[in-house]
C-alpha positions as CSV (number, residue, x, y, z in Angstrom):
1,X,-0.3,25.0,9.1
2,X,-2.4,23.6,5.8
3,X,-3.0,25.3,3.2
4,X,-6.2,24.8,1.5
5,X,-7.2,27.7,-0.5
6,X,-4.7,26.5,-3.9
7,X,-4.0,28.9,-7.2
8,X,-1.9,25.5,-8.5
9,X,-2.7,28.0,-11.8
10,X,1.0,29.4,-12.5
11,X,2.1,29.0,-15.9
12,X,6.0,27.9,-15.8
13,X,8.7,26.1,-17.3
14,X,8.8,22.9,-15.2
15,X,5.1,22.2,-15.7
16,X,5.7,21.8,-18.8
17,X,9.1,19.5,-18.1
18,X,7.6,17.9,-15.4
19,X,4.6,16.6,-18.0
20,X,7.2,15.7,-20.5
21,X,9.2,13.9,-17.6
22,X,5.7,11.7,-16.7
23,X,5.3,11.4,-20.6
24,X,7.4,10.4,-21.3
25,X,8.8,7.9,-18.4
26,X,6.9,4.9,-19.7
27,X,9.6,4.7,-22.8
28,X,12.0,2.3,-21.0
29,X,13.4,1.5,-24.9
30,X,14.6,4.8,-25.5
31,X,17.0,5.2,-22.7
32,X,20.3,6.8,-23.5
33,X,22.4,5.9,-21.1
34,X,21.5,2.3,-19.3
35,X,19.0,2.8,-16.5
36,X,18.9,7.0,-17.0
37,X,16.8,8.3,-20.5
38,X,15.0,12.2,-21.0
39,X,12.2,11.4,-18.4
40,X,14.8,10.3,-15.2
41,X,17.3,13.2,-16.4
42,X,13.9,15.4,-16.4
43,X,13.0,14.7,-13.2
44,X,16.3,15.4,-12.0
45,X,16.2,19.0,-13.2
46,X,13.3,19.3,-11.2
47,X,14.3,18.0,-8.3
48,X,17.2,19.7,-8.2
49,X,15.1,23.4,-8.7
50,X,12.4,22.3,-6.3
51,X,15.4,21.8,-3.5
52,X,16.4,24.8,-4.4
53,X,13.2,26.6,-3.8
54,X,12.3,24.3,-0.8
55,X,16.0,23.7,0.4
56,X,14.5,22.9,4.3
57,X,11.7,20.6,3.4
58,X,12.9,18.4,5.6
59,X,13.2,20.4,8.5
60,X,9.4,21.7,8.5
61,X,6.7,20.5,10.8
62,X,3.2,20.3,10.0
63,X,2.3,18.2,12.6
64,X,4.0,15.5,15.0
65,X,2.8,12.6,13.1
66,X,3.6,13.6,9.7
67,X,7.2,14.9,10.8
68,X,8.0,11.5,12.5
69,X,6.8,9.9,9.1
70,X,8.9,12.2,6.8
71,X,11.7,11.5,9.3
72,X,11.8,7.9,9.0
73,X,11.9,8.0,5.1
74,X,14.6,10.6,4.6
75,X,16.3,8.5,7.6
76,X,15.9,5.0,5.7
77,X,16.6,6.2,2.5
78,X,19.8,8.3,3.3
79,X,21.5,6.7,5.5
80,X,19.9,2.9,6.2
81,X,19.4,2.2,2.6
82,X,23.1,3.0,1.7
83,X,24.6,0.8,3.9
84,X,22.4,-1.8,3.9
85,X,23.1,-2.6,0.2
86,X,26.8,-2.1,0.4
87,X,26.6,-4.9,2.8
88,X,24.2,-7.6,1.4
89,X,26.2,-6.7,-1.6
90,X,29.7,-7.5,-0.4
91,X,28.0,-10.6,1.4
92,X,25.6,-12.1,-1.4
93,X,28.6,-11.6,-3.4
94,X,26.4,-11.1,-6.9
95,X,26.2,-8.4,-8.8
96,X,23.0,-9.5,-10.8
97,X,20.9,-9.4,-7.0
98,X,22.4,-5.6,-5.6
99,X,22.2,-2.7,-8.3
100,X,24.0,0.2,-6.3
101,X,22.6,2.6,-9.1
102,X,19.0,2.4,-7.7
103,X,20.6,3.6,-4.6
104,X,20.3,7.5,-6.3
105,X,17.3,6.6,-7.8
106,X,15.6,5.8,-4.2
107,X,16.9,8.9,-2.8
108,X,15.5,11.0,-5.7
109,X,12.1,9.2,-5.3
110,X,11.7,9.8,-1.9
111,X,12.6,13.3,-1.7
112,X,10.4,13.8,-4.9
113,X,7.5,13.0,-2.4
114,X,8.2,16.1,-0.1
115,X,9.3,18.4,-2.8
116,X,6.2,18.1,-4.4
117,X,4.1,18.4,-1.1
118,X,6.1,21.9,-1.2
119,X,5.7,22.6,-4.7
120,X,1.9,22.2,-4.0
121,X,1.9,24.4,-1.1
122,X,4.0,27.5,-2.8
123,X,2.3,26.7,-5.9
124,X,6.2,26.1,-7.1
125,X,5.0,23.8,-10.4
126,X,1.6,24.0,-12.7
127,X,0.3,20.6,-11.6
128,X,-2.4,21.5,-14.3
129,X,-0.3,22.4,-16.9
130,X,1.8,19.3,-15.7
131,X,-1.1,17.1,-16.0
132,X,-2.0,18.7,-19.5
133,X,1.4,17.8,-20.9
134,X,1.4,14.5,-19.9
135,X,-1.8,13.4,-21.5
136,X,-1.3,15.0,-24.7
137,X,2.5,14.0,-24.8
138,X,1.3,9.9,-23.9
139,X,-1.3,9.6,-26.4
140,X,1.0,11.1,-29.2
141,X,3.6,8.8,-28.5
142,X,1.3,5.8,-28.3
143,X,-0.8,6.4,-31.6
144,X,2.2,7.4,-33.4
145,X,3.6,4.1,-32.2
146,X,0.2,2.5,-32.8
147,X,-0.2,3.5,-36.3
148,X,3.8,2.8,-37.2
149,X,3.1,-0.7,-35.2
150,X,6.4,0.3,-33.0
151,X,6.1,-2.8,-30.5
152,X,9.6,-4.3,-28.9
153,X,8.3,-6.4,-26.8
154,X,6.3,-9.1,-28.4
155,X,4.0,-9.3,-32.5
156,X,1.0,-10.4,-30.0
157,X,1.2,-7.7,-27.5
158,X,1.4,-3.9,-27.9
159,X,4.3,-2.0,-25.5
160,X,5.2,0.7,-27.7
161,X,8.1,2.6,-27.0
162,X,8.2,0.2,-23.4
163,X,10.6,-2.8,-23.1
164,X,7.1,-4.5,-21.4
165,X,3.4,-3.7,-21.5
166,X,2.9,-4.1,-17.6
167,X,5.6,-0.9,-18.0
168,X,2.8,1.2,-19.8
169,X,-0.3,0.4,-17.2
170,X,1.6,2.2,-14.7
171,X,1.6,5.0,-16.5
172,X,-1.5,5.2,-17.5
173,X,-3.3,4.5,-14.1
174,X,-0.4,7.1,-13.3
175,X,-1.8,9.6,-15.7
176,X,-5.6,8.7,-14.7
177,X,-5.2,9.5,-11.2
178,X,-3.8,13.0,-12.5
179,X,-6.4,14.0,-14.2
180,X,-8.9,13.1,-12.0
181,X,-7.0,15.7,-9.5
182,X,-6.3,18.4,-11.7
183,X,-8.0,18.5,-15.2
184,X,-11.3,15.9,-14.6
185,X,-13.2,16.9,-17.4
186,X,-10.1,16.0,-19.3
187,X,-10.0,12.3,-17.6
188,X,-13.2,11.5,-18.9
189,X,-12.4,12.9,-22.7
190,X,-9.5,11.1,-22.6
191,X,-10.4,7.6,-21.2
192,X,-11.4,6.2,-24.2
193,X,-8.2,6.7,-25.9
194,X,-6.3,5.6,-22.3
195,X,-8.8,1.8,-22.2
196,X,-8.1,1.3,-25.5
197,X,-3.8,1.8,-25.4
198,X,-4.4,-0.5,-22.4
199,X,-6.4,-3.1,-24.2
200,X,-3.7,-3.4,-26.5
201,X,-1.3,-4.4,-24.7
202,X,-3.1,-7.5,-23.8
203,X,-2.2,-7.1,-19.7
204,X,-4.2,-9.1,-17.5
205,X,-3.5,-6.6,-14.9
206,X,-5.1,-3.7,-16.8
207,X,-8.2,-6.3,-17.0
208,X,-8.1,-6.2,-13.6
209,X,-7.7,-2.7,-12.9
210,X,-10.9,-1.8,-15.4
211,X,-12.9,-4.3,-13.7
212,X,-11.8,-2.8,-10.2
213,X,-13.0,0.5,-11.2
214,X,-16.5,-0.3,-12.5
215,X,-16.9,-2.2,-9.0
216,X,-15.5,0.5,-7.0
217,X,-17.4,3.0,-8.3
218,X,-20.6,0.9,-8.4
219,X,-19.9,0.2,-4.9
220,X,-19.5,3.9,-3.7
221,X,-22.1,5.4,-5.8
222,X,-24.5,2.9,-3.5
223,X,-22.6,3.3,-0.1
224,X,-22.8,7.4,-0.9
225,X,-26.7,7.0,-1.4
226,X,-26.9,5.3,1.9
227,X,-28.5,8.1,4.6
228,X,-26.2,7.2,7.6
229,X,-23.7,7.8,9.5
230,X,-20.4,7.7,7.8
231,X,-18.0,4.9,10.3
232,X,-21.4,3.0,10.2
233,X,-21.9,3.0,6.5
234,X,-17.7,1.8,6.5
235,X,-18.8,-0.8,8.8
236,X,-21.8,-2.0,7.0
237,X,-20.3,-1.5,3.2
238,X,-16.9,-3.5,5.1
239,X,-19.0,-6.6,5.7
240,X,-21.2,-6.4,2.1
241,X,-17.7,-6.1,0.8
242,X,-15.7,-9.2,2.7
243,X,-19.1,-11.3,2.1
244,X,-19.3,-10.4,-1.6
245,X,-15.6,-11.2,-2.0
246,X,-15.9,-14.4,0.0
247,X,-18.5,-15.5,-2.0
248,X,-16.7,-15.0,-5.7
249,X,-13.8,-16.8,-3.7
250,X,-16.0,-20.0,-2.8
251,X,-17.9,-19.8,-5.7
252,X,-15.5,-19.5,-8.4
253,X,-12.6,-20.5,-7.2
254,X,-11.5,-23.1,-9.9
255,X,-12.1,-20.5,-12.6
256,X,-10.0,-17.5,-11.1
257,X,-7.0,-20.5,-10.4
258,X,-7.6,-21.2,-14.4
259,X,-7.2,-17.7,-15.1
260,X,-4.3,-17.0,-12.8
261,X,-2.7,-19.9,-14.6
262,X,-3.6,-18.8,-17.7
263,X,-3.0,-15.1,-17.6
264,X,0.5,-15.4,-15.2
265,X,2.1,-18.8,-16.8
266,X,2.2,-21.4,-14.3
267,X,1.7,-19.3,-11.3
268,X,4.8,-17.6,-11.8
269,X,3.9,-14.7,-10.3
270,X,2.5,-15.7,-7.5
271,X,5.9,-17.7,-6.9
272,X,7.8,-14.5,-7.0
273,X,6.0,-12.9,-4.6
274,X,6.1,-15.9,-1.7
275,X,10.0,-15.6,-2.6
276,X,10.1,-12.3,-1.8
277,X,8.2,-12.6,1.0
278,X,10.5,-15.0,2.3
279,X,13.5,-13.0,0.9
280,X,11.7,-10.1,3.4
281,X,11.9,-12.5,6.3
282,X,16.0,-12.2,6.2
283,X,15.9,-9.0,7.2
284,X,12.3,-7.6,7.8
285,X,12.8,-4.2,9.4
286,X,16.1,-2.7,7.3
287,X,16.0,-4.7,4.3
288,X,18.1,-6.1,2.6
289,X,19.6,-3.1,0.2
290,X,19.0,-1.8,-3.1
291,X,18.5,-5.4,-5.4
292,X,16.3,-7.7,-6.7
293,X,15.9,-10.8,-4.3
294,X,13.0,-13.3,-5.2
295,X,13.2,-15.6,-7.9
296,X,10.9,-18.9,-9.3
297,X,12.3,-21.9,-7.0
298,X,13.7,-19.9,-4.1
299,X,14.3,-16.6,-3.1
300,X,17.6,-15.1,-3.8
301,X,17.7,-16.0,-7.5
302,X,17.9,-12.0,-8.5
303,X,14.5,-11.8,-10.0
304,X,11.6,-9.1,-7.9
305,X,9.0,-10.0,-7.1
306,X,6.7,-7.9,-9.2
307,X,4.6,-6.7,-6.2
308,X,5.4,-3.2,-5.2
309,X,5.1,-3.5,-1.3
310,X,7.1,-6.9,-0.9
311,X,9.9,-5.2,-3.6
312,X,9.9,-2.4,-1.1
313,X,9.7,-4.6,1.6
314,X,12.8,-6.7,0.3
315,X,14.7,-3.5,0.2
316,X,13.8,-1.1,3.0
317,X,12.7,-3.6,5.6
318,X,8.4,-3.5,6.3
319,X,8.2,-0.5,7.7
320,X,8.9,1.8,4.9
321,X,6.3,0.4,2.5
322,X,4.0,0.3,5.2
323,X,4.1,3.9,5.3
324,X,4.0,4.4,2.0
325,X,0.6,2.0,1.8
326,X,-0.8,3.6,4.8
327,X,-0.5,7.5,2.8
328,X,-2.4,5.5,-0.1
329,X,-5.2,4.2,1.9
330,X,-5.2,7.2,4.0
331,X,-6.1,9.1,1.1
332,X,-8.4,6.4,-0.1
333,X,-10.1,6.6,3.2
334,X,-10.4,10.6,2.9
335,X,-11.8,10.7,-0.9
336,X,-14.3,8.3,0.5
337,X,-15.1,10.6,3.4
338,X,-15.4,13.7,0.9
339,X,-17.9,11.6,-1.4
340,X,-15.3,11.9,-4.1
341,X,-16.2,8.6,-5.5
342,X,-13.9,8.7,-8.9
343,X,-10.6,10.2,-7.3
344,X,-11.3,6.9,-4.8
345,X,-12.2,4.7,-8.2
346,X,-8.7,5.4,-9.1
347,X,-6.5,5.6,-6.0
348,X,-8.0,2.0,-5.8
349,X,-6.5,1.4,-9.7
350,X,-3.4,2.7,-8.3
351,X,-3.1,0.3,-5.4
352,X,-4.5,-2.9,-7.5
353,X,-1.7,-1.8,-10.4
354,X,1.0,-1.9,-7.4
355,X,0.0,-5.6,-6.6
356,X,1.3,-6.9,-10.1
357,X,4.6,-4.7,-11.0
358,X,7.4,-3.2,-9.0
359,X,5.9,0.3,-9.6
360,X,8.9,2.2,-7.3
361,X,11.7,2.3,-9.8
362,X,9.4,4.7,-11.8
363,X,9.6,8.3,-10.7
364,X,5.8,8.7,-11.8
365,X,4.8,6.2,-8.5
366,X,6.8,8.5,-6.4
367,X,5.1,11.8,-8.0
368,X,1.7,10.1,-7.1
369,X,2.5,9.2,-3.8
370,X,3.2,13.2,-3.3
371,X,0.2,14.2,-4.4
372,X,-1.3,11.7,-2.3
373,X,0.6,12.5,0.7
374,X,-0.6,16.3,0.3
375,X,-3.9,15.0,-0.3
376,X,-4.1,12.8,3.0
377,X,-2.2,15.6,5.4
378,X,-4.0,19.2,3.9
379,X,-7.3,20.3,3.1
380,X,-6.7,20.1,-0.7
381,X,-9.6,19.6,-2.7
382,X,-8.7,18.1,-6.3
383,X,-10.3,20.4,-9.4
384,X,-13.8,19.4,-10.6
């Protein structure tokens, strides 16, 4: 059954935690207690009360497809994911490649995603309120650290309370894609203030990500006016697209290799991702465990491969990021479908931010994907 007809307007305790948990996530240089700081012990609480409310999440069926995907991830992440990295662990023989305490931090994240399907459905947490909280909580932390210049990451380049800057575009395109679902008048109040923490950080990838939007956006607004069928108006828009994207390709090629070298250092990036693709190739379909198995010369070296789906990939084998991507297009595709040309603008800054950083060992990417999930499988319509 789908729900569609949402209150998601229940003041409670754990919007306002859960908010503080998202807030609060992106301060990686305050953690008390190694990998575990307020916003992971946060997120526990409220895991631990949505299971509680919800304690057969796993066991409910909305419809075939949907149950065989839930299956799979509880399946891969319970059981495969264990193993698989006490193995490669005992066999790569290196503690700096397999970090068994992501092992929890995997199973929380992927049971996050169908707790807060549920929470959505029995209007369990404020996502409002949630989303509120989050905003105001971010940009107080970021001014204050702004105005006190609070940086530990580099003089040049602002991170705040973050151990990186990358660390503080996930949040924000995080916090963006809130908004836009639950409080949208306060997205566009607050995007100045969101752009310009971004801008200071100096990250190519936000660059990027702004750049992506104003296209996407652009794009849609002119695919939207376009008085024809919808899967013609995909097939026509598809080709503009590929032919525009071709063309920037052939016709400034040398300049996007000059900035890829001069925004990513020698290609590095791009060198930790072909690792980790090869790294995938060891084991494509279970993965290799919980670790971090790229690195600069070959793969192996303990170093990710800052790319979200071949991170994943690395770990879980193909198939579970391929779900995962598949939710986020899914729900790209349907915001598309609905005309909802913004909530698209940023699903797309979502995906582009997942290219460039290992987005899953932040609870925030797994909260999003929730949404997204309830988004793709329900009739929920974000709030205007």
């Amino acid at each position: 059954m789908y729900y569609t007809n949402l209150k998601i307007s229940k003041p409670n305790i754990f919007g306002v935690l859960l908010g503080i948990a998202a807030a609060t996530g992106h301060a990686t240089s305050l953690r008390f207690f190694g990998f575990v700081g307020l916003s992971e012990f946060l997120f526990l609480v409220i895991i631990l009360y949505l299971f509680c409310k919800s304690p057969y999440f796993f066991l409910k069926k909305n419809n075939f497809y949907e149950f065989i995907t839930r299956s799979y991830l509880l399946f891969s992440t319970f059981l495969v994911l264990p193993l698989t990295t006490i193995l490669y662990s005992i066999y790569l023989s290196n503690s700096q490649i397999s970090y068994q305490i992501y092992v929890l931090s995997f199973i929380l994240g992927i049971t996050l995603i169908f707790l807060i399907t549920e929470s959505i459905r029995a209007d369990l947490i404020n996502l409002k309120l949630a989303s509120l909280v989050f905003l105001v909580i971010f940009i107080i932390m970021n001014f204050y650290a702004l105005w006190f210049e609070i940086s530990i990451y580099d003089p040049g380049r602002y991170s705040g309370f973050s151990n990186n800057p990358n660390q503080l575009i996930i949040y924000i395109t995080s916090l963006m894609l809130m908004l836009v679902a639950f409080r949208r008048k306060l997205f566009f109040l607050s995007l100045p203030f969101l752009i310009y923490i971004g801008l200071e950080s100096r990250s190519d990838t936000f660059l990027v990500i702004i750049a992506s939007m104003i296209f996407t956006f652009i794009f849609l607004s002119i695919f939207n006016y376009i008085k024809l069928n919808f899967f013609l108006r995909m097939y026509i828009m598809s080709i503009v697209l590929i032919g525009l994207v071709a063309l920037a390709i052939f016709y400034y090629f040398q300049e996007l290799i000059i900035f890829l070298e001069s925004a990513d250092g020698d290609l590095v990036r791009l060198k930790l991702m072909y690792n980790g693709f090869l790294a995938t190739l060891h084991s494509p379909f279970i993965g290799l465990g919980v670790g971090s198995f790229s690195g600069l010369e070959y793969a192996f070296q303990g170093s990710e491969a800052h790319n979200t789906f071949l991170d994943l990939s690395m770990q879980f084998g193909i198939i579970v990021p391929i779900i995962l991507y598949f939710v986020i297009f899914a729900a790209l595709f349907k915001s598309i479908k609905n005309r909802d040309n913004l909530l698209a603008t940023i699903i797309v800054a979502f995906f582009i931010c997942s290219l460039f950083n290992f987005y899953a060992r932040h609870f925030v990417f797994w909260l999003v994907i929730g949404f997204l999930y309830y988004y793709y499988y329900t009739g929920f319509k974000p709030q205007k």
